[in-house]
N, C-alpha and C positions, 0 to 999 in steps of 0.2 A: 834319158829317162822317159820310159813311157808311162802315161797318171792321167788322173783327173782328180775334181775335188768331188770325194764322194762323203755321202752323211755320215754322221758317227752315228754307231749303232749305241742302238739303249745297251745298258751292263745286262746279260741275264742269262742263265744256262741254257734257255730254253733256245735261243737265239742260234740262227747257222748261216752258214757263206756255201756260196755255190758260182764256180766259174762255169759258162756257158761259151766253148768255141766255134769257129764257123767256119765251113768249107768255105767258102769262095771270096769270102766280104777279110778284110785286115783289122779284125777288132774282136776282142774276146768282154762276153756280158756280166756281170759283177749283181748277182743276187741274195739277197738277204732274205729267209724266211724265221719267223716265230713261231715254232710247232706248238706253244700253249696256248696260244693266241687264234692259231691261223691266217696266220696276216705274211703276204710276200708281199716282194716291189724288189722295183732294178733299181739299184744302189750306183750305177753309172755303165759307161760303154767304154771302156780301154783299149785306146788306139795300138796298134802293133807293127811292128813290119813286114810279117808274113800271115798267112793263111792256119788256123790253127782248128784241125779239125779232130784233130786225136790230144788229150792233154793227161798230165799223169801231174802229182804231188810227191815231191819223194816222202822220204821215211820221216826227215824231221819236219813235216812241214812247212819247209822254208822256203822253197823254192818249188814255184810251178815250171815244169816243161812242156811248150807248144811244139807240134811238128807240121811240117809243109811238105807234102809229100810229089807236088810238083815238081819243088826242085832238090829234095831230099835234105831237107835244114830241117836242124834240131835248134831252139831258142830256148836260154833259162834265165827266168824273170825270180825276182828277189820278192815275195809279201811283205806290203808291209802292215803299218798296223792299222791303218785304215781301208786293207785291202785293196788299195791300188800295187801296181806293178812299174818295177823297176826291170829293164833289160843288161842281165849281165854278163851275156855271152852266146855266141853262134857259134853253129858246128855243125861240118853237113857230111852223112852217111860216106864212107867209104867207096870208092865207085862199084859197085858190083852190076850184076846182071847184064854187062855191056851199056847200064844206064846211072844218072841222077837223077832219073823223074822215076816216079812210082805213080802205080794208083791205087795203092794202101799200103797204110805207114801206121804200127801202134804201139804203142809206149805203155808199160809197167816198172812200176817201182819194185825195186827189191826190198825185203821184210829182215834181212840182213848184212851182215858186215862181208865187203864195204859198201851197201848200201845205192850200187849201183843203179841207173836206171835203163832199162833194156827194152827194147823194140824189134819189130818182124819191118822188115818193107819188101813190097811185091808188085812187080810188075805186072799181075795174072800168071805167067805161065812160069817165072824167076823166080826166085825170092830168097831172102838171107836173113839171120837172125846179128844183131849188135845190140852191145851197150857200151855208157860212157858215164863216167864217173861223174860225181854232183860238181865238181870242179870245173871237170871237162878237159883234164889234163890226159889220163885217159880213156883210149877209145877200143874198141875190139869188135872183129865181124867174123862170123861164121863161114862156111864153105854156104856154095849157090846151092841151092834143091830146087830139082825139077819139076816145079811145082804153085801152088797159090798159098803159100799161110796166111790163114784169114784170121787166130786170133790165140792169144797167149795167155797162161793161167800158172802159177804158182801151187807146190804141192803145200801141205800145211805145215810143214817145217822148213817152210821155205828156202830149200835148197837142190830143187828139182824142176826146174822149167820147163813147161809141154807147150810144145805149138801146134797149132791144129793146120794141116793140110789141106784143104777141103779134094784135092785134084792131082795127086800125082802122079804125073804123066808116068813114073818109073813103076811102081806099083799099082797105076790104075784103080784105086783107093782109098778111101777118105784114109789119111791118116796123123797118128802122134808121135813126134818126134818130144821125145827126150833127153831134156841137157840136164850134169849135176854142178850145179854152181856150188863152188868154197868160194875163198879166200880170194885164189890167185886163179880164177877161170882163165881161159881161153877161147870158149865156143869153139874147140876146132872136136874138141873128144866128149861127140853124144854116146849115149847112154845105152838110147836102145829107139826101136822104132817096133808101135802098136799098131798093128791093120785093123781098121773096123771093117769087118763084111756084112755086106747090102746097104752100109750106110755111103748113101751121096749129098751131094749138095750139102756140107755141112756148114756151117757160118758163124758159129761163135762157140766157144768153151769157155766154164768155170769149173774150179774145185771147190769141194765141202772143206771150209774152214778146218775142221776138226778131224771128219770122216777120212774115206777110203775113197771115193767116189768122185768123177769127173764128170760132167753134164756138160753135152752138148746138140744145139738144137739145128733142125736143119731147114733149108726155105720152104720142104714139103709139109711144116707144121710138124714134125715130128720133136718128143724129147727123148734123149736117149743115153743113159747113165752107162760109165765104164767103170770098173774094177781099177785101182791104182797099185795091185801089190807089185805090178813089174813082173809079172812071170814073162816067159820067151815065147808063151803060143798066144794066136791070137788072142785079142780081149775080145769078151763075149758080152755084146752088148744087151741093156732089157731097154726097152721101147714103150713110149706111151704119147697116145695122140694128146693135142694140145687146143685143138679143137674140138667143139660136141656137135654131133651128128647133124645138126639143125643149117650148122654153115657150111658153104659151098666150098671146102679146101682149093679147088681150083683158083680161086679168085684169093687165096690172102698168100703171105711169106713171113715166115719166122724170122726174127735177123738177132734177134739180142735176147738174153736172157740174165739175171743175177741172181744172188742169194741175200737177203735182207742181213745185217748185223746179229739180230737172237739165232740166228743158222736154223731156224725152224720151218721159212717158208723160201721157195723159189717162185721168181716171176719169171714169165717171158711175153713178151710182146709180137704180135702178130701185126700184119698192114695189109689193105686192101686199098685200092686207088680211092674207094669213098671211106674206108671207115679204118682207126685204131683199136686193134684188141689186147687187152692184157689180162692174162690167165695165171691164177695165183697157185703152187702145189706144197701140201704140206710135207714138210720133211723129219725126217726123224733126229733129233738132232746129236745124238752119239753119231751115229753110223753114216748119216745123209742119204738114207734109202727116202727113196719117195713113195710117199703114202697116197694122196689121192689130189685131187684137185679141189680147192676149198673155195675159192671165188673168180669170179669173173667178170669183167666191163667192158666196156665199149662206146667208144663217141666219134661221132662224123667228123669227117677231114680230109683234105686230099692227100695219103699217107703212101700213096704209090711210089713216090721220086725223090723220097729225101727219106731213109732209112733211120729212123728213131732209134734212141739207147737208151737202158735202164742204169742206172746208178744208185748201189744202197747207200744210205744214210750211215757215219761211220760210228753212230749211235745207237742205243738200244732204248728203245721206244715205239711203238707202234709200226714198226717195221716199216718207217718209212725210203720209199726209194722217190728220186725224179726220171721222169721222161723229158728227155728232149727231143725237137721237133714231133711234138704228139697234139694235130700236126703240124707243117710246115711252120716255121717262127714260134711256136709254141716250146713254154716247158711248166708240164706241170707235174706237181708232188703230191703223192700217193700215200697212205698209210694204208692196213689191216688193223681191223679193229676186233680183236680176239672176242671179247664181247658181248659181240651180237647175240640174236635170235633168229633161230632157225623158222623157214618161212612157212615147214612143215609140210614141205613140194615139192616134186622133182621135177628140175627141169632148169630153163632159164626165167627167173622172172625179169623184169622191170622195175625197178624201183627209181625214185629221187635224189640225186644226191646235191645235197645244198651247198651253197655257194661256189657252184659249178657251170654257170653259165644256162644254156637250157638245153645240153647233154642230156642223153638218157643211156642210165647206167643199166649193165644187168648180171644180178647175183645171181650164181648156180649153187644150188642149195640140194644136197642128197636125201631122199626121201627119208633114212630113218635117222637124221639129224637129232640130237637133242639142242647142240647150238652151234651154230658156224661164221669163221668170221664174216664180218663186211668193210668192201671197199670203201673208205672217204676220202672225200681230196683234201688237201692242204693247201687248193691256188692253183691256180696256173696260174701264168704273163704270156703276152704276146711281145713278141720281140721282134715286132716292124719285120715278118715274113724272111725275115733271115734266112738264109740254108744252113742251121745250125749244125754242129757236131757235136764229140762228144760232151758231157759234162762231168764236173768233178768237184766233192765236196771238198772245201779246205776245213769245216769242224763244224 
């Protein structure tokens, strides 16, 4: 049994659990935030046996799963009701690529029966798709692609699994591979394979809840939405920069993006060695065409060497997401606050944002605004400079 003794939280809806994993350190962070409150703290440090930098919750959640993509272990920990962790089992990837180390390993839950949970691991130039049943009875892997998948999204009827490419060598091409998961998958019979043209360096995908629409962003600061009907020619991507003209795109890289709970607004987060960016875009929420860019922030850090991630809130409320490592050892939680008032200017301002340390935030506001939202925080922590990974709400 891996635990500690962590507080009991107060009773109240408003109340949420948030695991923080870590590349390099054996210990995943156990944080409790009050969104009506705005009050965080770390609820305790839960010891592990392995490296847990990619983490996933299945469908019931009952069970968190960490991955260790050094030596390709998958670990499933039991919650329990004071959010400590119980380990109830190891299982390590299937041998592919000529390897059992990787140097990226990512884990999704399935939104369906059976409920599997399924991961890419890549050696950079290798890489395979698996998943393994919440039991862990069993397991299944994909054929090898000659290639990097750097990151895997669900269609909205979840039964269409896309991995993004960013590099393959075979097609010379960002691309999507698609798997149709039933019942009784396989991973051996994909579906079909998308080429994006002119798109490179690609780094992470989401799909629109509801819509038609894939987004995926790339290290050149670009975002860039795909059509999901499955036709056989290529998909024809629309493009839209994610930076405003003022900043030096040489100097930042795109690595993560998501979509908040209301399906209304997308974030993505940018990194420069001194500074974190996160740029908010409105979305439309039948369709998930993206509309414009609605806010913007920014706060010093050394954001070069440890690549941050967004995580929405699995809630509807102020469209809250967290960032981990934003920066290093950090994680802190975001809202949109619909709202606001518009600043009645275009451009980047400057503004305040309270109980934020002495960050300086800055909202991009469209000249013929009547109101647009504004970023607030809900906290950050510092978590003793950790090399964190991902994060993942349990509710």
């Amino acid at each position: 049994m891996l635990g500690l003794f962590l507080f009991l939280s107060v009773v109240s809806a408003k109340v949420h659990h948030f695991y923080v994993g870590q590349i390099d350190s054996t210990a995943i962070h156990a944080l409790e935030l009050d969104d009506e409150l705005r009050t965080l703290y770390e609820m305790g440090i839960i010891p592990t046996t392995t490296v847990s930098p990619s983490l996933a919750i299945d469908h019931s959640g009952k069970f968190l799963f960490a991955s260790s993509q050094k030596d390709g272990m998958l670990t499933r920990y039991a919650i329990q009701s004071d959010y400590s962790l119980i380990t109830k089992a190891n299982a390590t990837i299937p041998t592919s690529c000529n390897s059992t180390a990787f140097s990226t390993l990512h884990l999704t839950p399935s939104s369906q029966p059976p409920f599997s949970i399924y991961g890419s691991a890549s050696t950079g130039t290798c890489s395979v798709l698996f998943s393994t049943s919440i039991e862990g009875f069993k397991s299944l892997r994909s054929k090898e692609f000659a290639g990097d998948i750097k990151s895997l999204a669900w269609s909205p009827n979840g039964r269409h699994l896309y991995a993004l490419d960013s590099h393959s060598s075979a097609l010379s091409a960002t691309s999507i591979f698609n798997f149709y998961i039933n019942d009784d998958s396989s991973l051996n019979n994909q579906n079909q394979t998308d080429v994006l043209a002119n798109v490179t360096n690609a780094e992470q995908m989401v799909t629109h809840p509801t819509g038609i629409l894939a987004y995926v962003v790339t290290k050149k600061n670009e975002l860039v939405t795909i059509p999901l009907q499955g036709a056989e020619a290529p998909a024809s991507p629309s493009r839209f920069k994610i930076l405003p003209s003022s900043f030096d795109p040489s100097q930042y890289t795109t690595l993560s993006l998501t979509i908040s709970s209301s399906k209304t607004s997308l974030w993505t987060l940018s990194q420069s060695p001194a500074q974190a960016v996160v740029t908010v875009f409105s979305l439309d929420p039948t369709t998930g065409a993206v509309i414009n860019a609605v806010a913007r922030a920014g706060w010093t850090g050394d954001g070069g060497f440890f690549p941050a991630q967004i995580s929405p809130a699995p809630f509807v409320g102020n469209d809250i997401v967290a960032v981990t490592n934003s920066p290093v050892g950090y994680t802190a939680f975001l809202g949109l606050d619909q709202g606001a008032t518009a600043m009645g200017q275009e451009g980047d301002v400057e503004v305040p944002v309270d109980d934020f340390l002495e960050d300086t935030w800055m909202l991009n506001v469209k000249s013929d605004s009547v109101a647009a939202p504004k970023l607030k925080s809900y906290g950050r922590i510092d978590l003793a400079l950790d090399s964190l990974g991902e994060g993942v709400w349990v509710d």
